[in-house]
VOPAGU-2260 file (C-alpha; in pm, 1 decimal, decimal comma):
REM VOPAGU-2260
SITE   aa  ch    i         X         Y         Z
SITE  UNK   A    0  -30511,4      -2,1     -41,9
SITE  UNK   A    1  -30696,5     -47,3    -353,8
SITE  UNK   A    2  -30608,4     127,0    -659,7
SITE  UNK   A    3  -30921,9     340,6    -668,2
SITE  UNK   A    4  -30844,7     429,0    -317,8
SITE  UNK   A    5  -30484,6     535,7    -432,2
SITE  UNK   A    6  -30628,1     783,3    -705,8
SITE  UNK   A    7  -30872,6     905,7    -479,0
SITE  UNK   A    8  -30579,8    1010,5    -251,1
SITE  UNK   A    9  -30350,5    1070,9    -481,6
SITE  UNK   A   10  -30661,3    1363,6    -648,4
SITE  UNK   A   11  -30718,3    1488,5    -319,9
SITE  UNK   A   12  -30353,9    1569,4    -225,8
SITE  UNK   A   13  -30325,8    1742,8    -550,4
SITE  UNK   A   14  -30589,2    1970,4    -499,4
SITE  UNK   A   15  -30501,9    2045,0    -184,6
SITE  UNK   A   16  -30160,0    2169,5    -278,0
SITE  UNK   A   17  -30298,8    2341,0    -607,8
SITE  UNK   A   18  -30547,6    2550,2    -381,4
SITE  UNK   A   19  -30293,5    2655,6    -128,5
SITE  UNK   A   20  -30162,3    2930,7    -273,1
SITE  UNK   A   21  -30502,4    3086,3    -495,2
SITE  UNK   A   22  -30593,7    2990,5    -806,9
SITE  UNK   A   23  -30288,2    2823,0   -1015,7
SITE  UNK   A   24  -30367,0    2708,0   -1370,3
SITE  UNK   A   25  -30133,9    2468,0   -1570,6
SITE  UNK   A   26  -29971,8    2750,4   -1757,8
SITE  UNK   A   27  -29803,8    2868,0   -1409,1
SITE  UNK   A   28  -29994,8    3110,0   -1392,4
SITE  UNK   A   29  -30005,7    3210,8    -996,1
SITE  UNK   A   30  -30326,7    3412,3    -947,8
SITE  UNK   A   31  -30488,5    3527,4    -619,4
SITE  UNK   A   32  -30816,8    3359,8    -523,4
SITE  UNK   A   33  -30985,5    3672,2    -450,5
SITE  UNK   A   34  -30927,6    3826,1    -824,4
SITE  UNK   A   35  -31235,9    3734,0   -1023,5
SITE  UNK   A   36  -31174,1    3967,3   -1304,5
SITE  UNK   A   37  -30902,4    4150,5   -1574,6
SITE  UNK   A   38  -30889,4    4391,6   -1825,4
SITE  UNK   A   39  -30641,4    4426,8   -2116,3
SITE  UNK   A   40  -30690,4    4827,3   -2275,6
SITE  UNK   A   41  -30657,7    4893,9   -2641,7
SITE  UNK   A   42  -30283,5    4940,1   -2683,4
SITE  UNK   A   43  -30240,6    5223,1   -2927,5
SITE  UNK   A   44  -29950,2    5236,2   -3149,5
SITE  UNK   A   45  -29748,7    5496,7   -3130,1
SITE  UNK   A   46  -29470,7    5403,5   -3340,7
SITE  UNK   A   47  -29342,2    5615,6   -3608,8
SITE  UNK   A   48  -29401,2    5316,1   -3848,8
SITE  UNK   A   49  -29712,5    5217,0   -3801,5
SITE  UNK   A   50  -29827,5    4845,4   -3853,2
SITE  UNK   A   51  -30257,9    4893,5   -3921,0
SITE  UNK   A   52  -30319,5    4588,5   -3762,7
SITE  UNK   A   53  -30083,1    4559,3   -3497,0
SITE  UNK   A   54  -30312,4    4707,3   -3193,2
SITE  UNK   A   55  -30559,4    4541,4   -3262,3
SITE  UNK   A   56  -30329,4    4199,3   -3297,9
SITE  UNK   A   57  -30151,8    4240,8   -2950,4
SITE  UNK   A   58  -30441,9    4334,0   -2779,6
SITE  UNK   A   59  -30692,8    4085,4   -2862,4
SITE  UNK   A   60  -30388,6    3812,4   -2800,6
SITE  UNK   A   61  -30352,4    3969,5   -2451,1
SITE  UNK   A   62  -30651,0    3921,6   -2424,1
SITE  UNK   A   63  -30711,0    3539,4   -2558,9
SITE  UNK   A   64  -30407,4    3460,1   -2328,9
SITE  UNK   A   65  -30637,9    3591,7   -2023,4
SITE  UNK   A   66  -30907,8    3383,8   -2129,3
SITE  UNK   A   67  -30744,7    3115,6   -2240,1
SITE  UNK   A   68  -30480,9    3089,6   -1965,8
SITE  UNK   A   69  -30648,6    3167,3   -1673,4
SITE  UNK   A   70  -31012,6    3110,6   -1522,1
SITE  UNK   A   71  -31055,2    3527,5   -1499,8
SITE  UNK   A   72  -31338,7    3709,0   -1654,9
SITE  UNK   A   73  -31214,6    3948,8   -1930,2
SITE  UNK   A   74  -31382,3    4298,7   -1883,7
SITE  UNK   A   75  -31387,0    4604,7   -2065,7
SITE  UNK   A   76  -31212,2    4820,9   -1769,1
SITE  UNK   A   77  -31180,3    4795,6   -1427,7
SITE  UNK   A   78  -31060,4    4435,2   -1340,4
SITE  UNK   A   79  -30914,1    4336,7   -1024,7
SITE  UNK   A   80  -30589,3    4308,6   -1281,2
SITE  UNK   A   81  -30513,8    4539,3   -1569,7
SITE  UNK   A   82  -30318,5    4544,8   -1852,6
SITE  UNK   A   83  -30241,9    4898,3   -2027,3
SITE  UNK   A   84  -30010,4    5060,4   -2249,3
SITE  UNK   A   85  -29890,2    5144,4   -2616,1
SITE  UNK   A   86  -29665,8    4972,6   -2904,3
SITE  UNK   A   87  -29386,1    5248,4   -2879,9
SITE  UNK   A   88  -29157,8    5126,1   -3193,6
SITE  UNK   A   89  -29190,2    4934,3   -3439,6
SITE  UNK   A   90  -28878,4    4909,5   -3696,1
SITE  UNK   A   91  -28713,1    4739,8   -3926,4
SITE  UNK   A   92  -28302,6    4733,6   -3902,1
SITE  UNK   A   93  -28025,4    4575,9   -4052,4
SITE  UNK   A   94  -27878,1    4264,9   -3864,9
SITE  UNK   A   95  -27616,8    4080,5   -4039,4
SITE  UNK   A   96  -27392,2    4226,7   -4274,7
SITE  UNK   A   97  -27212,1    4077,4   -4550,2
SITE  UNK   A   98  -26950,0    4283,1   -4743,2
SITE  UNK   A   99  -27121,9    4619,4   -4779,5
SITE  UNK   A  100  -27500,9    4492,2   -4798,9
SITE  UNK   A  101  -27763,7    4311,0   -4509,0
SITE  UNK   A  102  -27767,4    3990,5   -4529,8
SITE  UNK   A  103  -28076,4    3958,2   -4287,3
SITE  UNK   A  104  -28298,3    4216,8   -4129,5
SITE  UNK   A  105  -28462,4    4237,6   -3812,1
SITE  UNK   A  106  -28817,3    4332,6   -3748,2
SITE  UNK   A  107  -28830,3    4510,6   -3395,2
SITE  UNK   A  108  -29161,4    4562,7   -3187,0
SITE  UNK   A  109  -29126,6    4724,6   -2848,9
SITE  UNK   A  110  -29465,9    4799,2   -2630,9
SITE  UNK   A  111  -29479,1    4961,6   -2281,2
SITE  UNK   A  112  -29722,2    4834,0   -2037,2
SITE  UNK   A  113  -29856,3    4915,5   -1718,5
SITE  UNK   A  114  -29998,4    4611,9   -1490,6
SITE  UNK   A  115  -30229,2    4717,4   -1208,6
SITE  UNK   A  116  -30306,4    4453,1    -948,1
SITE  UNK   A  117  -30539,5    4643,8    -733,6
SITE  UNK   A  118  -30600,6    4373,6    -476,1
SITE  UNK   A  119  -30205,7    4353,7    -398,6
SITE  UNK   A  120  -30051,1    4677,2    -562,5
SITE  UNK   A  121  -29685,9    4540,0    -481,9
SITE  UNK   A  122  -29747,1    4373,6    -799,5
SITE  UNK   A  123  -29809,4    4653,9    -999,8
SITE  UNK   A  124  -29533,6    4756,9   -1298,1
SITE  UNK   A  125  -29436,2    4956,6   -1588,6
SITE  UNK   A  126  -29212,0    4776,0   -1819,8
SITE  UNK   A  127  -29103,3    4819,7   -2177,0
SITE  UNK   A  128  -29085,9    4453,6   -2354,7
SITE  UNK   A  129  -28943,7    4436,7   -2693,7
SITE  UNK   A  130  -28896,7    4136,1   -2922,2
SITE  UNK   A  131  -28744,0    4060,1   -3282,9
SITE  UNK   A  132  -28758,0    3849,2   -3593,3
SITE  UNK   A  133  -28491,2    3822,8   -3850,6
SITE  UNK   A  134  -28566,1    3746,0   -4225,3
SITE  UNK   A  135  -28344,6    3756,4   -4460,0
SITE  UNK   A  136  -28277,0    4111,9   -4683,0
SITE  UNK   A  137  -28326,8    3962,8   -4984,6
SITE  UNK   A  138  -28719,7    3950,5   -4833,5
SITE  UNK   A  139  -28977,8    4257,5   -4903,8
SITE  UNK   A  140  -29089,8    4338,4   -4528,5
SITE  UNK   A  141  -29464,1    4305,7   -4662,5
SITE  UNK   A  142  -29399,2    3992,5   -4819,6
SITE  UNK   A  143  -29287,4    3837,5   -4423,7
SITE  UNK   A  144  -29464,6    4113,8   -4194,7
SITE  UNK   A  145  -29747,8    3929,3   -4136,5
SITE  UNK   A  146  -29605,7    3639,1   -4022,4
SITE  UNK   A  147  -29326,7    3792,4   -3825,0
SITE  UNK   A  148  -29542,3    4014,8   -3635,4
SITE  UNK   A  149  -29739,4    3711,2   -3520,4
SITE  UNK   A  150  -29432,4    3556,6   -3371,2
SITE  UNK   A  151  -29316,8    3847,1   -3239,5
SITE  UNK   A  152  -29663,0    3914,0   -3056,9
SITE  UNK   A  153  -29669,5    3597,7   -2941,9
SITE  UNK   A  154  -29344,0    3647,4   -2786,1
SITE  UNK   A  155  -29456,5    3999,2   -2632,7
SITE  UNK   A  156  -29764,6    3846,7   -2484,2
SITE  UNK   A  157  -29614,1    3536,2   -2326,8
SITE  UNK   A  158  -29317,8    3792,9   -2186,0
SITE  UNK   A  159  -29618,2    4055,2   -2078,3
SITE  UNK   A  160  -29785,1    3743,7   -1898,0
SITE  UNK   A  161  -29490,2    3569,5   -1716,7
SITE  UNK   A  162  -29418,5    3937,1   -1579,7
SITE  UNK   A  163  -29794,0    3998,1   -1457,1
SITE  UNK   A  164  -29875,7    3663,6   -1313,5
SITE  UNK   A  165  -29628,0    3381,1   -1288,0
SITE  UNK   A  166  -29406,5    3411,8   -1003,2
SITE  UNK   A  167  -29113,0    3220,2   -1036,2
């Protein structure tokens, strides 16, 4: 067989087994072929610190993920998937301890969601995720928060999405 042949085969095969099981994207994501659309709600924060920016933060990057990771329409509400829920802490703790003072701190963001897959609603959850940064004491929390709640967002998101749609 010729090499063109080969790759033609070889391309063929692949999408075979790729379309076998719905729509799967190279992030692993495992999606139904009949879901066209999702929704990620504002996620209010109802911490009792409150981080001005931090809704709006994890719920555009839910959001980006959707786009970005998947070949789903984002939609205001209603989508065959949907993402709700609400930051429900967000706090700032001592980690390590040296002698009598903190050597680092940690910066702790927990959200609750709610995932509704309403073509399969066996997949449906409600989960708490929670994620943290350290940074060292000696460290205003303004001077790092910006950067730490991007991590930890990142984290969140990435945690939110492995739950919803790759199945492992």
């Amino acid at each position: 067989m010729r090499i063109k042949a080969k790759i033609a085969v070889l391309v063929l095969a692949l999408v075979f087994v790729c379309h076998g099981c719905g729509i799967y994207s190279f992030s692993g994501a495992s999606i139904p072929a009949e879901a066209k659309t999702v929704s990620v709600e504002y996620f209010p924060n109802h911490a009792q610190l409150v981080n001005p920016l931090l809704s709006d933060n994890l719920t555009n990057a839910l959001r980006d993920a959707m786009t970005n990771q998947t070949t789903l329409d984002v939609v205001e509400t209603g989508g065959d998937l949907s993402f709700e829920g609400e930051i429900t802490d967000y706090k700032t703790n001592p980690a390590a301890i040296t002698g009598q003072t903190a050597a680092m701190n940690r910066l702790t963001i927990t959200v609750k969601v709610r995932f509704s897959n309403r073509l399969d609603e066996s997949k449906d959850f409600e989960q708490t995720f929670s994620r943290y940064e350290d940074y060292p004491s000696d460290q205003d929390l303004n001077s790092v928060q910006e950067a730490l709640t991007t991590t930890i967002v990142d984290q969140l998101v990435e945690d939110i999405f492995n739950k919803a749609l790759v199945n492992w």
